[in-house]
Residue, then its C-alpha position, 0 to 999 in steps of 0.5 A: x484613453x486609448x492612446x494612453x493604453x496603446x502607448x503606455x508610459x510604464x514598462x509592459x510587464x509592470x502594467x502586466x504585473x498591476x493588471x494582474x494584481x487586480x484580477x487576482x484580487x477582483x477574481x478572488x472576491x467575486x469567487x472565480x478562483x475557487x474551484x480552482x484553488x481548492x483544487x490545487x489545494x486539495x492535490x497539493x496537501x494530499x501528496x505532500x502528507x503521504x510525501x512528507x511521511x516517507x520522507x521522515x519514515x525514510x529518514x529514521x529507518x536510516x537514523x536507526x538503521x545500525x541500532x535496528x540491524x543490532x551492527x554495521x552488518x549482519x549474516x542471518x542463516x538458518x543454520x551456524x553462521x559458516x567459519x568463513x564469515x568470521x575469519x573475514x571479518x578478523x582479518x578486517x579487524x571488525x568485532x563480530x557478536x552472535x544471537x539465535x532467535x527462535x519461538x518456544x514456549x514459556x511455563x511459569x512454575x507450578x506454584x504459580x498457576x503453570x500458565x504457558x504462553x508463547x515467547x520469541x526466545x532469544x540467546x545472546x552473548x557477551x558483547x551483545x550488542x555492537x550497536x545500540x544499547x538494551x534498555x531495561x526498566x529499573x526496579x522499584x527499591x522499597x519493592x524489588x518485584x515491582x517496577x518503577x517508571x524509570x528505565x536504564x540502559x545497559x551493556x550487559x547480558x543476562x547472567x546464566x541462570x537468568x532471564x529478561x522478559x517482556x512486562x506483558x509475560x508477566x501478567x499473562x503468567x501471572x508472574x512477578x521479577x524474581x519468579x522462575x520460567x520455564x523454558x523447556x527442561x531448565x527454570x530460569x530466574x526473572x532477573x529484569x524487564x526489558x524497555x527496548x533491545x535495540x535489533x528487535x525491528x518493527x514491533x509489529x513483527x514480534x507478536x510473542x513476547x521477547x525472553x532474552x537468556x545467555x548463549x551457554x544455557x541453550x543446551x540445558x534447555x532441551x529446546x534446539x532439536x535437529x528439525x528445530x527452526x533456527x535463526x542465527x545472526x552474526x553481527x559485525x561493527x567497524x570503524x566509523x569510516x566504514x570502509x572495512x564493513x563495505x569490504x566485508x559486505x562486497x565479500x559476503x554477498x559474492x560468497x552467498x551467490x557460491x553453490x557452497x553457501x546456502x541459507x545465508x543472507x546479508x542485511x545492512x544500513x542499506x538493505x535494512x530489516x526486509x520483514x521489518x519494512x513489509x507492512x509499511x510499504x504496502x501501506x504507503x503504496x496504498x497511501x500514494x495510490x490515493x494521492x496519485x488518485x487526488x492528484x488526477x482528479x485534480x488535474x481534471x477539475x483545473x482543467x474543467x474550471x479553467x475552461x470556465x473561468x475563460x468562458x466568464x472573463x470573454x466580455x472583460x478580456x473583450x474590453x482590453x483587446x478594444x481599448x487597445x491591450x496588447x496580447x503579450x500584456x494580456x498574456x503577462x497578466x494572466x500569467x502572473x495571476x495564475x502563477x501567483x494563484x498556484x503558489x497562494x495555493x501551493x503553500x496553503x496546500x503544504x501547510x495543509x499537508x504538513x498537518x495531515x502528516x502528523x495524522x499518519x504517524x498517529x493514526x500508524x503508532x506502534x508501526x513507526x516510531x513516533x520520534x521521527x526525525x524531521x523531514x527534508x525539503x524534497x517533499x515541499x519542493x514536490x508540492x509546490x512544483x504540484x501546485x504550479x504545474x497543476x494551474x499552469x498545465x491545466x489552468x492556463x491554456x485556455x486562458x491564454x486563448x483569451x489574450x491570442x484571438x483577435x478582437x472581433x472574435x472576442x466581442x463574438x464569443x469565438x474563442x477560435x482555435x488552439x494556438x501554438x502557446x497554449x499547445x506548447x504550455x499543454x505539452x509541457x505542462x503534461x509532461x511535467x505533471x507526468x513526471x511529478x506523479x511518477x516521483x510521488x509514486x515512488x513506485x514504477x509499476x504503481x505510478x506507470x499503472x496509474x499516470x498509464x492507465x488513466x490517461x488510456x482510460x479518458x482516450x477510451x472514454x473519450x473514443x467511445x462516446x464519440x461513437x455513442x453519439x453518432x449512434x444516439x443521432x440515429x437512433x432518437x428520430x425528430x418525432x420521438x416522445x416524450x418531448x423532455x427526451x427528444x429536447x435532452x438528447x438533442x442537448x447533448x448532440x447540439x454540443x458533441x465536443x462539450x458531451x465528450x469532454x463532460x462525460x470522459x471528465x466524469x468517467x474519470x472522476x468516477x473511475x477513482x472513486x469506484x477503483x477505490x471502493x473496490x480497494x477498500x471492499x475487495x482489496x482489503x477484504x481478502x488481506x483480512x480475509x477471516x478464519x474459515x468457520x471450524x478451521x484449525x486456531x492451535x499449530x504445534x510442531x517440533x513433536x519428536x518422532x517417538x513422541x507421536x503416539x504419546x501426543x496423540x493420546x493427550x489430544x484424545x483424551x482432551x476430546x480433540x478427536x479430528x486435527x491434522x497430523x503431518x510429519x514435517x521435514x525442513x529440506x532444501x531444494x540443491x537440483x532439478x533434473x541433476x543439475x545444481x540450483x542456486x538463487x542466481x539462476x532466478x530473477x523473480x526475488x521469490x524465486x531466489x528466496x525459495x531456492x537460498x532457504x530450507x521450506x517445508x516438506x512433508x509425507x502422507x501415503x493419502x491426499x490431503x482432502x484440502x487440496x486439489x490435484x490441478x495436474x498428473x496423478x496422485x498415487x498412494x504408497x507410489x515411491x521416488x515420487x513428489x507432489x508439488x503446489x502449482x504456484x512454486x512449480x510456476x514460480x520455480x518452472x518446475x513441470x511434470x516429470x522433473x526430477x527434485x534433489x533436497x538437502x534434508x539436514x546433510x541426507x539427500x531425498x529424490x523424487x519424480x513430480x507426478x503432481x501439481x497441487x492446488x492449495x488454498x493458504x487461507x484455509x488454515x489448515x496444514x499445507x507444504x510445498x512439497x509432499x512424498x505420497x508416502x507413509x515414511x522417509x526413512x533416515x530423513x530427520x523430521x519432526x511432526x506437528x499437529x493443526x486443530x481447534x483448540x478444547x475448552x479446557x483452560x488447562x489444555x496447554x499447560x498441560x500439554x506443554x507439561x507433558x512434552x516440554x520441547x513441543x512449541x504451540x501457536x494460538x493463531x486467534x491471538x496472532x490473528x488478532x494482531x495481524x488485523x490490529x495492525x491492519x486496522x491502523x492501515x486502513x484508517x490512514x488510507x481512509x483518512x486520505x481518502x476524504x481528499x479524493x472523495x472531495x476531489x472527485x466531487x469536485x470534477x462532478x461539479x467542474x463537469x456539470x457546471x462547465x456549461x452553465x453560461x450555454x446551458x442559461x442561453x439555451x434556456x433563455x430561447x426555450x422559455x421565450x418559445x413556450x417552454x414551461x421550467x417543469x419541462x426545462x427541469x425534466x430536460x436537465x435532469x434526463x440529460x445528466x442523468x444520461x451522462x451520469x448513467x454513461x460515465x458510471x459504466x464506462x468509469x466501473x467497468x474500467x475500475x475492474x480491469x485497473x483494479x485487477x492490475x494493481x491487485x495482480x501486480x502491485x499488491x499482490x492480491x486475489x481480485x474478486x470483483x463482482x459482475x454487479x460493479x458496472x450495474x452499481x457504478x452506472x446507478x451511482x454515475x447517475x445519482x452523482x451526477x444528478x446531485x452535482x446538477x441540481x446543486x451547481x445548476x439550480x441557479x439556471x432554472x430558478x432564474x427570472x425569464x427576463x434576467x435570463x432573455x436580458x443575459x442571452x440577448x448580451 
């Protein structure tokens, strides 16, 4: 047999491919591979869904992109869209179609209740639009003011004198097709409802209802005053080529970095709608953090399993290498098994994936269209690279130890050093994983944050209870009591190298969970954060400067009696110090997008008693001064003393910075940027606006909106609301991904606790055979891992914090507010884990016959 072996008639690789067959089979029956499949599922199916749903999200932003922009290419401005822009686009022959978009309020007739509500008017004119189509819902023959099911597409534009609506508009007024709106000084006839208009973008921006009126009927409504807030879009469309449009495109963004063109910014099929894109891409960061989560812990569970998996198949592997196996067949045939494995896994964990994706684009409707086109193969390709380099990076190596040590040390359980195969296996496997997690990422402060910041995490985990260690053996004399105390940390010092690695595996698996605890409760909380109690709900503005002791009576005879009332001035920052700014001497995109836009500013001899001066002085009634927030001046690198220039509708304001702000923007009440500590700007065009809690009278806004018909009033609540609507369905897709890691890190608790199970059943074995009674043997298991759990856990929070910081401060952009009470809390729960993990993957040890124990050791 063992010439037959040593001098086989088969090629080498064929009798490696047959070994590796059976082992897989007999592996996969007996159950040895199924922390590591699961494993690998497990991080293969949680990348491709979050993979598989960017990938066709991607793809039908870019199918819709033209329809969504309503053109090729848009300039969007918040004042007319400069001649020069249009004179471009006819020397290239393009078409060109404007709209002005702005929020207003809506009142139906007085015949019909006088209801109000807040609409997203939109003026268009003929040609609307260059791409795309409008589509209308088509009215019912028998019942003109009724709708039918059917939708049309069209064209056309309203007609003068005429509206189209939202349906919601209609029941909110109580309304039906044919009624008259409101809209300011004029009445419009309802003359359809709108289906779908074709550059509206995410309907999740649009929180008011669309009236969509003709250009020429703007002016009659009385609407657009001089510190109105304005939107105006040009759009333009070429030939299918595109080549005019990439010409017209190079043009306007080397004209919008000009001193002269202000307020200007250009949209296309590649940049798509920005706003449009806000909410989903923080959604789908917080979706690929948890991937990239899954993925780690996964890693570590392979790693951990395939330790075992080694350890398990020394006495077959023993047989091989007696009976004459060579090493490279040994090698080839774990090899197969293992490649064979992870692709087994791979496609079981796509298939997966592929299923849960389908969950995202439920769980997120009305965010995504749900006619997405499907997706590429790019995201399989990922999963399945995952799945390999997961078994192979992780998996193999110390199976390959097996097939590289010589018999002797085999048959004695001697495993002996790395070998340069393995090493070289490892490295590149870790470089790989690497580099597939950074693609999965899709993010580079994201995915560097967390490949980074983990692997620094387990060498710190690692480092310090190496150095525990050494201290605990000082620490614990020979004669401490009680016996179940000294016997579990001499457990633990019996086997440093296993204490190390089984509590950097734990604190690895916890610091996932407990990072993402604090995403969900810390994170989310302050993105949804609540409306301070008694803080204003209703904002109206564009109240005209001789409308103002008018107002005010309304709201006092309301019974409003306290609410903020600031003059608001639309200026735009042009210099600093006599020097011209432009968004080109920026680099940070906020900044740029500050300087390119008009922001608010506003003038109050007092200071506002919800803001804080942080630094300088705030001087009542002191002239040719400003007050500025603390976080513009840091993102713009204003300080104290330097000298402002606004551009306040073609009137130039000065003013010195003697204050720095602080200012609480979740407060709800009425904040600027920039204040004059002044009563009055004289020929500065302003308008004022009003915060505050709205009476309880039903009639209030009608008729309010009766009285001042030009006044726009925001009821934040109903924003509110959906706002948090929309986070709801964020929350629940990443909660819905997060049972993968929760599962993944339970996994590594099990892989960690029981990656010393056959150690474990020896060393028991010897203490039973001394005397020791298996009450005792059970305190010894449960103090040691409570210990390690109790370690793990507090090293895993306090990590937490630190990296939960970092991704709030630099990837979400969220205020951190951990509590002192995390590392407490992780360290309990380390423990308990870690205890339950034992007494399920480790009870076999303690219930297991002395006699089957002393036989097990003694082989």
């Amino acid at each position: 047999m063992t010439k037959a072996l040593t001098q086989p008639t088969s090629p080498e690789w064929l009798l490696a491919t047959q070994l590796g067959w059976r082992n897989l089979w007999r592996d996969l029956r007996a159950g040895e591979l199924n922390l590591l499949i699961v494993s690998v599922v497990l991080a293969v199916a949680a990348l491709s869904a979050v993979g598989f749903f960017a990938d066709r999200l991607q793809a039908g932003l870019w199918r819709d992109a033209r329809q969504l922009l309503g053109g090729d290419a848009v300039v969007v401005s918040d004042k007319p869209t400069p001649d020069v822009f249009f004179e471009k686009a006819k020397s290239l022959a393009l078409k060109t179609q404007t709209t002005l978009n702005f929020p207003s309020m809506a009142r139906a007739d007085d015949a019909k209740g006088g209801e109000t509500k807040l609409v997203a008017l939109k003026a268009v004119s003929e040609g609307y639009p260059l791409r795309g189509n409008m589509s209308l819902f088509k009215a019912n023959v028998q019942q003109p003011s009724m709708l039918s099911d059917e939708v049309v597409t069209t064209r056309e534009v309203p007609k003068p004198g005429t509206v189209w609506v939202d349906p919601p508009l209609l029941e909110s007024l109580n309304l039906q097709l044919g009624d008259r709106l409101w809209l300011g000084d004029q009445a419009f006839q309802i003359a359809a409802l709108i289906e779908r208009e074709p550059d509206r973008g995410a309907s999740f921006m649009n929180f008011a209802p669309r009236v969509m009126m003709h250009q020429q009927d703007v002016a009659a409504t009385g609407l657009v005053q001089p510190a109105s807030r304005i939107s105006y879009r040009m759009a333009v469309a070429g030939a299918e080529d595109q080549r005019d449009v990439q010409k017209f495109l190079s043009w306007a963004r080397e004209q919008v970095q000009t001193p002269n063109i202000r307020g200007v910014q250009i949209e296309s099929m590649e940049s798509g709608r920005p706003e449009m894109r806000q909410t989903l891409d923080r959604a789908e960061k917080f979706l690929n953090l948890v991937a990239l989560l899954a993925a780690l812990l996964c890693a570590v569970a392979v790693a951990l399993a395939a330790r075992t998996f080694a350890a398990r198949h020394l006495d077959g592997c023993a047989l091989l290498r007696v009976l004459g196996q060579s090493q490279r067949t040994l090698t080839l045939a774990y090899g197969f098994e293992f490649v064979t494995a992870g692709v087994l896994a791979s496609l079981l964990g796509l298939a997966l994936g592929y299923g849960v994706h389908h969950a995202f684009v439920w769980l997120l409707a009305g965010l995504v269209d749900a006619q997405l086109p499907p997706s590429s193969g790019a995201p399989a390709i990922l999963g399945l690279g995952m799945g390999l380099t997961l078994l192979l990076a992780f998996g193999l190596p110390p199976v390959l130890q097996l097939a590289k040590v010589p018999a002797i040390r085999v048959i004695r359980r001697d495993m002996g050093g790395l070998q340069p195969a393995s090493v070289g296996v490892l490295f590149t496997g870790l470089l790989g994983f690497a580099a597939a997690l950074m693609w999965a990422s899709r993010d580079v402060k994201l995915g560097l944050m967390t490949v980074g910041g983990f692997a620094a995490a387990t060498l710190f985990f690692a480092a310090i209870t190496w150095v525990l260690l050494k201290l605990l053996r000082q620490w614990v004399p020979s004669s401490a009591t009680p016996r179940w105390l000294l016997l579990a940390t001499r457990q633990v010092m019996a086997r440093p190298v296993y204490a190390v690695v089984q509590v950097s595996a734990l604190s690895v698996g916890l610091l996932a969970l407990v990072l993402l605890v604090l995403l969900r409760t810390d994170l989310i909380s302050s993105w949804r954060k609540a409306t301070p109690v008694n803080a204003p709900d209703r904002f109206v503005i564009n109240v005209q400067p001789d409308q103002t002791a008018a107002f005010q009576s309304a709201l006092s005879q309301a019974g409003v009696a306290q609410y903020d009332w600031y003059p608001m001035i639309r200026g735009r920052l042009v210099a600093i110090n006599d020097k011209a700014v432009s968004p080109a001497d920026y680099v940070e995109d906020r900044a740029k997008r500050l300087v390119d836009r008009e922001f608010n500013l506003s003038a109050r001899a007092a200071k506002p008693d919800h803001n804080a001066v942080v630094e300088g002085t705030w001087t009542d009634g002191e002239k040719d001064a400003v007050s500025v927030e603390a976080g513009i001046a840091q993102t713009l690198g204003l300080k104290m003393g330097d000298r402002l220039r606004f551009d306040v509708g073609g009137v130039i304001s000065e003013g010195r910075i003697t204050s720095l702000r602080k200012v609480d923007w979740g407060s709800m009440r009425a904040n600027f940027f920039v204040m004059y500590p002044v009563d009055e700007l004289p020929d500065v065009p302003l308008s004022y606006m009003a915060a505050f809690k709205t009476p309880p009278q039903k009639s209030f806004e009608r008729n309010l909106l009766q009285q001042f018909p030009n006044i726009t009033s925001v009821d934040m609540r109903a924003t509110i609301t959906q706002v948090q609507k929309v986070l709801d369905q964020v929350i629940r897709a990443v909660e819905f991904l997060f049972a993968f890691t929760l599962i993944a890190g339970l996994l590594v608790l099990m892989a960690a606790v029981t990656s010393t199970r056959e150690e474990r059943k020896r060393e028991f074995a010897i203490m039973r055979a001394l005397g020791a009674t298996g009450r005792l043997l059970s305190q010894v298991q449960t103090a040691e891992l409570m210990g390690v759990g109790l370690l793990a856990g507090f090293l895993a929070s306090s990590v937490a914090v630190g990296v939960g910081w970092g991704l709030a401060h630099y990837v979400f952009e969220f205020d951190w507010t951990a509590s002192l009470w995390v590392p407490l809390a992780g360290a309990l729960s380390g423990a308990g884990l870690a205890w339950l993990a034992g007494w399920w993957g480790l009870s076999e040890v303690l219930r297991q016959p002395v006699s089957q124990t002393l036989r097990q050791a003694a082989e």
